[in-house]
C-alpha positions as CSV (number, residue, x, y, z in Angstrom):
1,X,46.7,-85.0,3.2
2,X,43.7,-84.7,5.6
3,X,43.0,-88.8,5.2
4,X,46.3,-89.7,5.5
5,X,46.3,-87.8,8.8
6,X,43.5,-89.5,9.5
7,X,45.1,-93.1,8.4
8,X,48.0,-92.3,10.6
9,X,45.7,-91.5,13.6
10,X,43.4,-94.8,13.7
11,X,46.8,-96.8,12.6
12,X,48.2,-95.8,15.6
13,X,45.2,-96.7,17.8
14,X,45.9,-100.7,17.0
15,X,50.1,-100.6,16.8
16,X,51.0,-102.3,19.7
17,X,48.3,-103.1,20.9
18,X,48.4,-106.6,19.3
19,X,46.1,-106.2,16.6
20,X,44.0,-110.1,15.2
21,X,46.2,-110.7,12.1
22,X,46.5,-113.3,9.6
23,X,48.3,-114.4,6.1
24,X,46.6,-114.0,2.8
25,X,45.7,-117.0,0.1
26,X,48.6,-117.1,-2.5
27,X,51.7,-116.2,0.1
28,X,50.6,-112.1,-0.3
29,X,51.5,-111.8,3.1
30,X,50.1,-110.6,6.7
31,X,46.6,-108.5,6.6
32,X,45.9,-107.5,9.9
33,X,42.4,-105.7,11.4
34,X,44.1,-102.7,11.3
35,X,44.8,-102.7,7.5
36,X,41.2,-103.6,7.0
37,X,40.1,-100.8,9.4
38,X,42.1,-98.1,7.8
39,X,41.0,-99.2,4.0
40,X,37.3,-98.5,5.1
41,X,38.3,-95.4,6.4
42,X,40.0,-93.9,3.4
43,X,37.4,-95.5,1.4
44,X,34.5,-93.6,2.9
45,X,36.2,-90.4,2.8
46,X,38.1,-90.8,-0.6
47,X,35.4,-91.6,-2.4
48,X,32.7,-90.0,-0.1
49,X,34.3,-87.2,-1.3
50,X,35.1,-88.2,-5.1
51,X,32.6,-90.7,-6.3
52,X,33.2,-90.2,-9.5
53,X,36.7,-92.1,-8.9
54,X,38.0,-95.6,-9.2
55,X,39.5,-97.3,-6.6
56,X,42.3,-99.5,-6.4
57,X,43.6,-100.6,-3.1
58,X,45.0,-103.5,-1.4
59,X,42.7,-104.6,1.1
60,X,39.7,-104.1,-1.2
61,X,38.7,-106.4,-3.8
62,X,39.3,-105.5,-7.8
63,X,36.8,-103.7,-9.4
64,X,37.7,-103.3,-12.8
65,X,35.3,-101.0,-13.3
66,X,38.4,-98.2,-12.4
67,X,39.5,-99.3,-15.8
68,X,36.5,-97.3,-17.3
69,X,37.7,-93.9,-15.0
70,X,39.5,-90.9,-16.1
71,X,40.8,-90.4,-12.1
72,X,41.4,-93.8,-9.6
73,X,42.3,-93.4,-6.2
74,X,45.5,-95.9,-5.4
75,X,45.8,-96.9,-2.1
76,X,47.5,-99.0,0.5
77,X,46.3,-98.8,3.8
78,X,49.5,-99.8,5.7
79,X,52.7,-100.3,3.1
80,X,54.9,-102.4,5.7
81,X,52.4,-104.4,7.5
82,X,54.9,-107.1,8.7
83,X,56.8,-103.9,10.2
84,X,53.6,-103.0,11.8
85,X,53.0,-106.0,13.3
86,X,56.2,-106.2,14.9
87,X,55.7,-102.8,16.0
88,X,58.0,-100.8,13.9
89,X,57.3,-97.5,13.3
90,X,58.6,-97.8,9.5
91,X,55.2,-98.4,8.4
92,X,53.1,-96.1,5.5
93,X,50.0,-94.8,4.4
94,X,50.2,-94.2,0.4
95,X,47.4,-92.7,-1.0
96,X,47.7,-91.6,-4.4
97,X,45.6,-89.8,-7.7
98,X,46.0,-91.6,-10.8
99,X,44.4,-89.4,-14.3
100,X,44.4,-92.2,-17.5
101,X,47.6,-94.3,-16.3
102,X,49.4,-91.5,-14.8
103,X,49.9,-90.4,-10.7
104,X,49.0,-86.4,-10.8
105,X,48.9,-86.2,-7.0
106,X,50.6,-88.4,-4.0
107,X,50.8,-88.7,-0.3
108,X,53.0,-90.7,1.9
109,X,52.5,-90.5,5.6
110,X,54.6,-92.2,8.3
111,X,52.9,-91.6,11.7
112,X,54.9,-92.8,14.5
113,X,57.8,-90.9,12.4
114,X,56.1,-88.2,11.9
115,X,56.8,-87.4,8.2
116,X,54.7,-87.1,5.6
117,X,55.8,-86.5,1.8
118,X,53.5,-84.9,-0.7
119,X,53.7,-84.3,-4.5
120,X,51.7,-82.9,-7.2
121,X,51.9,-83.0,-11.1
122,X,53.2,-80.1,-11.4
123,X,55.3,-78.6,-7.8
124,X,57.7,-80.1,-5.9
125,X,58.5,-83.0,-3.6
126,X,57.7,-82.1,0.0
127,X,59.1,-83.9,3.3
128,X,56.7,-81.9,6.2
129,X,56.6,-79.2,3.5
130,X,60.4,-78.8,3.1
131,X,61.3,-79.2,-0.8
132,X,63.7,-82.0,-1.3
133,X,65.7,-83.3,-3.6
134,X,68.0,-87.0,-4.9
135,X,71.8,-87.4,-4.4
136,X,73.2,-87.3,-7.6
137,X,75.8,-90.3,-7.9
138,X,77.7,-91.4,-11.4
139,X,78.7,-94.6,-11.0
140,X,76.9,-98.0,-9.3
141,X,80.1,-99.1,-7.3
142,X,79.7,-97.8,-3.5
143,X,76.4,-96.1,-4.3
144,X,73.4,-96.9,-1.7
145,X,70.8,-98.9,-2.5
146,X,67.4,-100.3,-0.9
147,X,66.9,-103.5,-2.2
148,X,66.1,-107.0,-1.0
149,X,68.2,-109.8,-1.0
150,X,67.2,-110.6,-4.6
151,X,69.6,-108.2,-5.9
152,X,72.5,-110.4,-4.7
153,X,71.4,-113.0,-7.3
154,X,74.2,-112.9,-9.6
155,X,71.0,-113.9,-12.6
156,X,69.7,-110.8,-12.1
157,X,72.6,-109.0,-13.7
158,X,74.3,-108.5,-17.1
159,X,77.0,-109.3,-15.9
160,X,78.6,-109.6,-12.2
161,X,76.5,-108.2,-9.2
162,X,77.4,-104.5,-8.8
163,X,79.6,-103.3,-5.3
164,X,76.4,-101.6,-3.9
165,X,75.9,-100.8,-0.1
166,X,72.8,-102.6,0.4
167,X,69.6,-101.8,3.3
168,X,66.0,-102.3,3.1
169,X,63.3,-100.5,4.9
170,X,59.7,-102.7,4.8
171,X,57.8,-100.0,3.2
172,X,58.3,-99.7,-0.6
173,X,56.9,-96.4,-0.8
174,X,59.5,-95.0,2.5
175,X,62.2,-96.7,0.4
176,X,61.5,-94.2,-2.9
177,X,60.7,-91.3,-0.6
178,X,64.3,-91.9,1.4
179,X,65.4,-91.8,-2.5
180,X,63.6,-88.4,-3.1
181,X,65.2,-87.1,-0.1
182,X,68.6,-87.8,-0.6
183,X,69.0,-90.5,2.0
184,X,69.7,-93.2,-0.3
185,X,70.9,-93.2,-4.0
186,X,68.8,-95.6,-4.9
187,X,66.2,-98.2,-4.9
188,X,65.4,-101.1,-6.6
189,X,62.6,-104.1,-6.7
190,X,63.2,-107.0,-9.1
191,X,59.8,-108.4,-8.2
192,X,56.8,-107.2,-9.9
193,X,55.5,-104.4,-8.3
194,X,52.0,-104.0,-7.0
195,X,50.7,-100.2,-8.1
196,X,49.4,-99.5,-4.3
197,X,53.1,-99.9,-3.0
198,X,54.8,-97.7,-5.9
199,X,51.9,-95.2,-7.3
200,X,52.5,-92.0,-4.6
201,X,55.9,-92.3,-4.1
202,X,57.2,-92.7,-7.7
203,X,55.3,-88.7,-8.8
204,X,57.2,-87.8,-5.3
205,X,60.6,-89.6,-6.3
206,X,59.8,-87.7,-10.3
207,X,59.2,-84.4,-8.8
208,X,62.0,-84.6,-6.2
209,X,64.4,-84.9,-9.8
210,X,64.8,-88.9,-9.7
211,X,63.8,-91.1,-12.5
212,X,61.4,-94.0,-11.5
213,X,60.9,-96.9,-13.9
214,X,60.3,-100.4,-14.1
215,X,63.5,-102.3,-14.0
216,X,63.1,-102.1,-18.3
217,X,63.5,-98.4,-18.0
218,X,60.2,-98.4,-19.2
219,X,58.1,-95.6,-18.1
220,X,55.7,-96.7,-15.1
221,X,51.5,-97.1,-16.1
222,X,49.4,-97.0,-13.3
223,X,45.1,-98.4,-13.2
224,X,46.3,-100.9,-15.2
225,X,44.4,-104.8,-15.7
226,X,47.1,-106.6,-13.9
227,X,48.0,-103.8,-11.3
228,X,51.5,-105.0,-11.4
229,X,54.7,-102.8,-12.8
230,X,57.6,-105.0,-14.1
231,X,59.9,-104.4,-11.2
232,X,60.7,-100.8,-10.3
233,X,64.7,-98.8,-10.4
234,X,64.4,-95.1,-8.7
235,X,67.4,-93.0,-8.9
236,X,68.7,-89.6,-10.1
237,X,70.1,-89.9,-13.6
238,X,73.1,-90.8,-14.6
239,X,72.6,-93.5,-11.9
240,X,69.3,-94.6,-12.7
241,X,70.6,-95.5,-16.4
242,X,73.6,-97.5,-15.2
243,X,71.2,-99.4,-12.8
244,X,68.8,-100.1,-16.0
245,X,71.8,-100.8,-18.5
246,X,73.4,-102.9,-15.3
247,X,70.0,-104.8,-14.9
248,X,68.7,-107.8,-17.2
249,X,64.9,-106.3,-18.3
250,X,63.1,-109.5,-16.8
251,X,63.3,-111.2,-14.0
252,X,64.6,-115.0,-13.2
């Protein structure tokens, strides 16, 4: 939690203050000095104080040598740099543990919002060290979702698209913790789904009593090759299974 403190505090020393920023190769979207700042930071003391770790972040380049580690640190700097850049204050810092393919500790801080969500294997879901919890909702039809505008596409669907209530937030990690809290009944990403955006807030979503998945209902693998889960559904059950039944298993 200390480093994502930290995260939040140089984050904050470049939002608006028109930070140099530029697009990736390959249409990955904006990377801005900030991000790069704030990778080197949690770099240094992530694995300053774990060397034994992998890393896996977004601003660093793959080393697949994390495939060979029992524990990886998954990272992304600033989840929601677009919001940063526009000087939003929905923007993230997910840090997460990962032990052979599975998240065993996770961190989700929002500084200008001033919330941070924390979860461990085996405790609770935390918002600012308040336990929290999903909604429970039975049907599809007038529940709340966070999803893109991909989930209009009637392709995506079994059948015809479902009478959500759609919004989106720009961080993918906020949108699973707004789900773990109740705020939401759901969220869903029919894209793959990098690990650094969905490590640390899927344990919180599991320990908050939602079921996170990829959009298979497949359980979620994390330090994997490709670093890519197929799509992602977050919801408490029964909701979560109507979603997956609701959903066809691969995208279009």
């Amino acid at each position: 939690m200390d480093a994502a403190q930290a995260a939040g505090e140089l984050a904050l020393n470049y939002w608006r203050q028109a930070p140099v920023a530029w697009e990736k190769d390959g249409g990955l979207g904006p990377v801005s000095e900030a991000d790069l700042a704030v990778n080197d930071l949690l770099e240094a003391r992530l694995r300053g104080a774990r060397p034994d770790y992998g890393w896996l972040s977004e601003e660093s380049a793959d080393d697949l040598d994390r495939l060979t580690r029992d524990r990886v640190f998954v990272v992304d700097p600033i989840d929601g740099t677009r919001a940063f850049l526009n000087e939003e204050g929905s923007f993230a810092h997910a840090l997460a543990v990962v032990e052979r393919g599975r998240v065993v500790a996770g961190v989700v801080h929002l500084p200008v919002m001033n919330l941070t969500y924390t979860a461990v294997a085996e405790g609770p879901a935390l918002m600012n060290g308040r336990v929290i919890q999903p909604n429970v909702v039975t049907q599809i039809a007038g529940s709340t979702v966070l999803t893109s505008r991909l989930s209009d596409d009637r392709r995506q669907w079994r059948e015809a698209v479902p009478e959500y209530k759609r919004s989106i937030r720009p961080s993918l990690a906020y949108r699973l913790c707004l789900v773990a809290e109740g705020r939401f009944d759901a969220t869903i990403s029919l894209r793959a789904a990098w690990e650094w955006d969905i490590a640390a807030a899927s344990l919180i979503a599991e320990r908050a009593g939602a079921v996170a998945t990829d959009r298979q209902g497949d359980a979620l693998r994390f330090n994997t090759a490709e670093a890519q889960a197929n799509g992602l559904v977050v919801a408490a059950e029964p909701l979560h299974g109507e979603y997956i039944r609701a959903l066809r298993p691969f995208p279009v």
